[in-house]
C-alpha positions as CSV (number, residue, x, y, z in Angstrom):
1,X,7.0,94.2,-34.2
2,X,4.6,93.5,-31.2
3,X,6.2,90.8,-28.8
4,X,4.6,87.2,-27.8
5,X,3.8,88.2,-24.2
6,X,1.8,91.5,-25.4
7,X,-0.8,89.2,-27.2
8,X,-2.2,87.2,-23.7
9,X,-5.2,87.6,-22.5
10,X,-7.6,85.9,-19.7
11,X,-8.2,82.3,-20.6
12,X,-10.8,80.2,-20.0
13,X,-9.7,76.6,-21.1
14,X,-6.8,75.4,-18.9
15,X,-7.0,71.9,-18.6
16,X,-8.6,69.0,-21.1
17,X,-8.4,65.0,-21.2
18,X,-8.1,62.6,-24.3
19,X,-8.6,59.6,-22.1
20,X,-9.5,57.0,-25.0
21,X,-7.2,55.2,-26.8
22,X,-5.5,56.0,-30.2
23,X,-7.8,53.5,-31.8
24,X,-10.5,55.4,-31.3
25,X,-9.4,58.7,-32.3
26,X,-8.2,57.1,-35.4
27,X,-12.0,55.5,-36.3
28,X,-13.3,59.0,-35.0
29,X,-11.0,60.9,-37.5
30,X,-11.5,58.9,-40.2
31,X,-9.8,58.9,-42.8
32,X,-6.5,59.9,-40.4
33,X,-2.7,59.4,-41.1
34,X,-0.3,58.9,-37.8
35,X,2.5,60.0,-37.1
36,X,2.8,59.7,-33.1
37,X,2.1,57.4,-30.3
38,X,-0.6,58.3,-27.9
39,X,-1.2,57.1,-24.2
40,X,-4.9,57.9,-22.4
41,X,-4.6,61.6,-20.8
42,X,-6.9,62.8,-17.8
43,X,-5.2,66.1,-17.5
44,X,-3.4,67.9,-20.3
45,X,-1.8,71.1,-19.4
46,X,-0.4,74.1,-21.3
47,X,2.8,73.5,-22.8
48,X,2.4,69.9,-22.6
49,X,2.8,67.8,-26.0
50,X,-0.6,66.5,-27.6
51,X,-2.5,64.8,-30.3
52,X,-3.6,67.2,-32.7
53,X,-5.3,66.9,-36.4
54,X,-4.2,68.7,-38.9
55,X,-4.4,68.6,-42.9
56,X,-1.6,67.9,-44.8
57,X,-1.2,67.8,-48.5
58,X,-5.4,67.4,-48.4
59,X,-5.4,64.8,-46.0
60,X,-6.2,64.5,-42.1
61,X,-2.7,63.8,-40.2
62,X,-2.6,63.8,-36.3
63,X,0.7,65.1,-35.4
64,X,2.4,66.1,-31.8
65,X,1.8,70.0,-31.4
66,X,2.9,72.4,-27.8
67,X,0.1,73.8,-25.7
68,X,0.5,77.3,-26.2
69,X,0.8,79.1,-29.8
70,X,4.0,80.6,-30.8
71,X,3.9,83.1,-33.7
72,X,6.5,82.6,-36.2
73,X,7.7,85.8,-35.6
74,X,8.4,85.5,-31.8
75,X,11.9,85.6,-30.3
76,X,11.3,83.7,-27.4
77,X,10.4,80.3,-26.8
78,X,9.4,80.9,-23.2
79,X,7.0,84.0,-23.3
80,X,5.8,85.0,-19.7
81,X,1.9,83.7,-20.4
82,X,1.6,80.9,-23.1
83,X,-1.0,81.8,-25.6
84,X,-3.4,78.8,-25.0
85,X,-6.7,80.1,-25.9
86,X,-7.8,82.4,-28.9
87,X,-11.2,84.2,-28.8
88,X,-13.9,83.5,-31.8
89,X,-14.5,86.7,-32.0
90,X,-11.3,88.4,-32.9
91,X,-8.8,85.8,-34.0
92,X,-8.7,86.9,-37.7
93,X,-7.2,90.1,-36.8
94,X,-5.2,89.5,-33.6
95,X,-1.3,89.9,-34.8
96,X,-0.5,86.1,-32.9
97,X,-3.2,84.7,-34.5
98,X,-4.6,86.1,-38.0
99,X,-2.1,84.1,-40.1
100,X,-2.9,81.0,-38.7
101,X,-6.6,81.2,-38.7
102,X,-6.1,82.0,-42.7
103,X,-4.4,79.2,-43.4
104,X,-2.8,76.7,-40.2
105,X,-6.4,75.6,-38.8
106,X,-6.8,72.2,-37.1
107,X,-8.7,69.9,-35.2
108,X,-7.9,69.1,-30.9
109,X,-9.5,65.7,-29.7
110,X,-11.1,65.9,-27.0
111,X,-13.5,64.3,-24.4
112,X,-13.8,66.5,-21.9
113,X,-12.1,69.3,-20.0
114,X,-12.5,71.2,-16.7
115,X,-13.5,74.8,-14.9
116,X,-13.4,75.8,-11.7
117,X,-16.3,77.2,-9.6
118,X,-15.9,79.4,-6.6
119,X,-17.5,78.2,-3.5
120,X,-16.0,80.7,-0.7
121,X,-12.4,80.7,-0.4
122,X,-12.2,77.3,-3.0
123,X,-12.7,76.7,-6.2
124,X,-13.9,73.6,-7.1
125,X,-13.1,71.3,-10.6
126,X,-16.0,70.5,-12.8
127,X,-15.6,68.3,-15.6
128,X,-17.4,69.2,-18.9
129,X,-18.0,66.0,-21.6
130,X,-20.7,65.4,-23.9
131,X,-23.7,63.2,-22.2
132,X,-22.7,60.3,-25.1
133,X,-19.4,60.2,-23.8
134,X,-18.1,60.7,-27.2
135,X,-15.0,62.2,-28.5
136,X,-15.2,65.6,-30.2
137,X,-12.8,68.2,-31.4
138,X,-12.0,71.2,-29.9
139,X,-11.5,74.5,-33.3
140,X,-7.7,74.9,-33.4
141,X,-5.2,77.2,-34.9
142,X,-1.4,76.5,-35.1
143,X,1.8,77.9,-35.8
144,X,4.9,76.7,-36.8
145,X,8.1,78.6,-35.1
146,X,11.5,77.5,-36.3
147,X,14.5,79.0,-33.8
148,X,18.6,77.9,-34.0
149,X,17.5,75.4,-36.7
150,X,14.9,73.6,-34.9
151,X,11.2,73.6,-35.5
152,X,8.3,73.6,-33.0
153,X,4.5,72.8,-34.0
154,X,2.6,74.8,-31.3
155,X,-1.7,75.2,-30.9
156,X,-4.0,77.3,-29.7
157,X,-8.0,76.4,-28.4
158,X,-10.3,78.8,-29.7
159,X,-13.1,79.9,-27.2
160,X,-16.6,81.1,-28.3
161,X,-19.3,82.3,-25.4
162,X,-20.8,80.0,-23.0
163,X,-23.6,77.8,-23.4
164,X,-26.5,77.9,-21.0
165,X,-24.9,75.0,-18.9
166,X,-21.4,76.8,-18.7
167,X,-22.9,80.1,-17.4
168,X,-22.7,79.6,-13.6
169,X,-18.6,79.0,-14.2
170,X,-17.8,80.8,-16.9
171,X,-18.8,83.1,-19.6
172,X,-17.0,81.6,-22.3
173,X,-16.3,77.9,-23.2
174,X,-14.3,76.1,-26.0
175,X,-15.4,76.2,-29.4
176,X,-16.3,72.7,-30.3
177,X,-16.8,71.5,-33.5
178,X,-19.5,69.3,-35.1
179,X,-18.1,66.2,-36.9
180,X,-20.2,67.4,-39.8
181,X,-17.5,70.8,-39.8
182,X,-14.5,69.2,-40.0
183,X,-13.7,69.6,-43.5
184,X,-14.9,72.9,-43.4
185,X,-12.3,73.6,-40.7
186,X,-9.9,72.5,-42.4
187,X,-10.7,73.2,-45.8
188,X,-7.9,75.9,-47.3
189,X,-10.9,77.1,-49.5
190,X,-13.5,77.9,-46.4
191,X,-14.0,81.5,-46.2
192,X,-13.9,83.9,-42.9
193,X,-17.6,84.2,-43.1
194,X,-18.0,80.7,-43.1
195,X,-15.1,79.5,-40.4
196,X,-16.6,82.2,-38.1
197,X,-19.9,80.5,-38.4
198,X,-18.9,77.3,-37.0
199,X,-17.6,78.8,-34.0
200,X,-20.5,79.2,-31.8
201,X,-21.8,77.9,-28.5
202,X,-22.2,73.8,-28.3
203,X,-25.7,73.1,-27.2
204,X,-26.2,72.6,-23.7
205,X,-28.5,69.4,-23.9
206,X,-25.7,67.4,-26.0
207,X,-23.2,68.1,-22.3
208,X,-23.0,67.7,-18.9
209,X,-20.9,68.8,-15.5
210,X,-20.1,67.8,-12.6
211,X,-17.8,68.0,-9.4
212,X,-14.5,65.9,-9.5
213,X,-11.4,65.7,-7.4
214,X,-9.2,67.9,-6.6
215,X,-6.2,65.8,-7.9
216,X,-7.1,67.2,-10.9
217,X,-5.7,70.9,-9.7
218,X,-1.9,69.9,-9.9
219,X,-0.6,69.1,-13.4
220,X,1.6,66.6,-12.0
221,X,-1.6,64.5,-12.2
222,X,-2.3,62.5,-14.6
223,X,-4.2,59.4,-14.0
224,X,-7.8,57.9,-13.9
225,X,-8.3,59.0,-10.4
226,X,-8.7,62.8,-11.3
227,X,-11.7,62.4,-12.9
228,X,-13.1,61.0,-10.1
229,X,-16.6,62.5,-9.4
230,X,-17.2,63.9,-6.3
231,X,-20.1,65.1,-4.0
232,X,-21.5,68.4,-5.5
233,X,-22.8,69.3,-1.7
């Protein structure tokens, strides 16, 4: 059996905020069931405890899931590299991921999340959102892993390629899902052909970057201020 640490691979989302309130997500999700409490976040990190969507008996539930999928198989809780992002391209067949793209696919709200550009020596935060300011929803797969009689709801981001905005940071970005697709997502019947289809680039004209501060590099951060745009000299 493979091992959770041999399934890592470079990532590209690190970082993500769900700054509005749970109102909001609620009326965006519609029709949701909730079963968690949710305070505005301006810098989620891997491992840390989120909102996430997923369908339960045929019906949209958001639910507290880990940063960082563990296969039910794993043997550790703790791997050395968390498994936060999943490429488009090969998540049906990777051993970590293929059984929960088939059937444990769910939705990550969203408005906004952050790469780094390299200027010299620094690299410098840039916050992605849509231009509406809108929430969206990040594709998801998840995993249930169930150790010493305990149970753990962990999720991954999948990533498609970059858009032509992205392309000066990075080559890929995450895959983000039209409100149109969400039943699709999360449809048990939806085929592979048709879930790969929904993961492709978001188009550029709908998003815009730019420059924030560097609060926003510690994950100790959490707070209004780390969003703060900054001078793109």
């Amino acid at each position: 059996m493979p091992t959770y640490a041999t399934h890592f691979f470079k990532t590209m989302c690190g970082r993500y905020t769900l700054t509005q309130a749970l109102q909001a997500i609620k009326i965006h999700f519609f029709p949701l069931a909730i079963s968690m409490d949710h305070l505005p976040r301006y810098n989620i990190a891997p491992t840390q405890e989120v909102p996430v969507v997923m369908a339960a008996n045929g019906k949209r539930e958001l639910a507290a899931m880990r940063w960082g999928l563990i296969p039910p198989w794993a043997t550790e809780k703790k791997p050395g590299s968390p498994m936060i992002n999943a490429r488009a391209e090969t998540v049906h067949e990777k051993p970590g991921f293929r059984q929960s793209f088939k059937n444990k696919r769910c939705l990550i709200p969203a408005d906004g999340f952050i790469e780094w550009v390299k200027t010299g020596k620094d690299k410098r935060p840039q916050y992605i959102t849509l231009k509406s300011g809108e929430l969206f929803a990040f594709a998801g797969i998840w995993s249930e892993w169930k150790k010493d009689g305990g149970v753990l709801w962990t999720f991954s981001i999948i990533t498609t390629e970059c858009n032509a905005l992205l392309q000066p940071v990075h080559e890929r970005m995450p895959a983000i899902l039209a409100p149109s697709d969400y039943d699709a997502w999360l449809a048990p019947s939806s085929t592979p052909a048709d879930l790969h289809s929904l993961l492709r680039p978001f188009p550029s004209d709908a998003m815009q970057m730019y420059p924030i501060a560097p609060e926003i590099n510690s994950p100790k951060n959490d707070h209004a201020e780390c969003l703060r745009p900054m001078d793109s000299a």
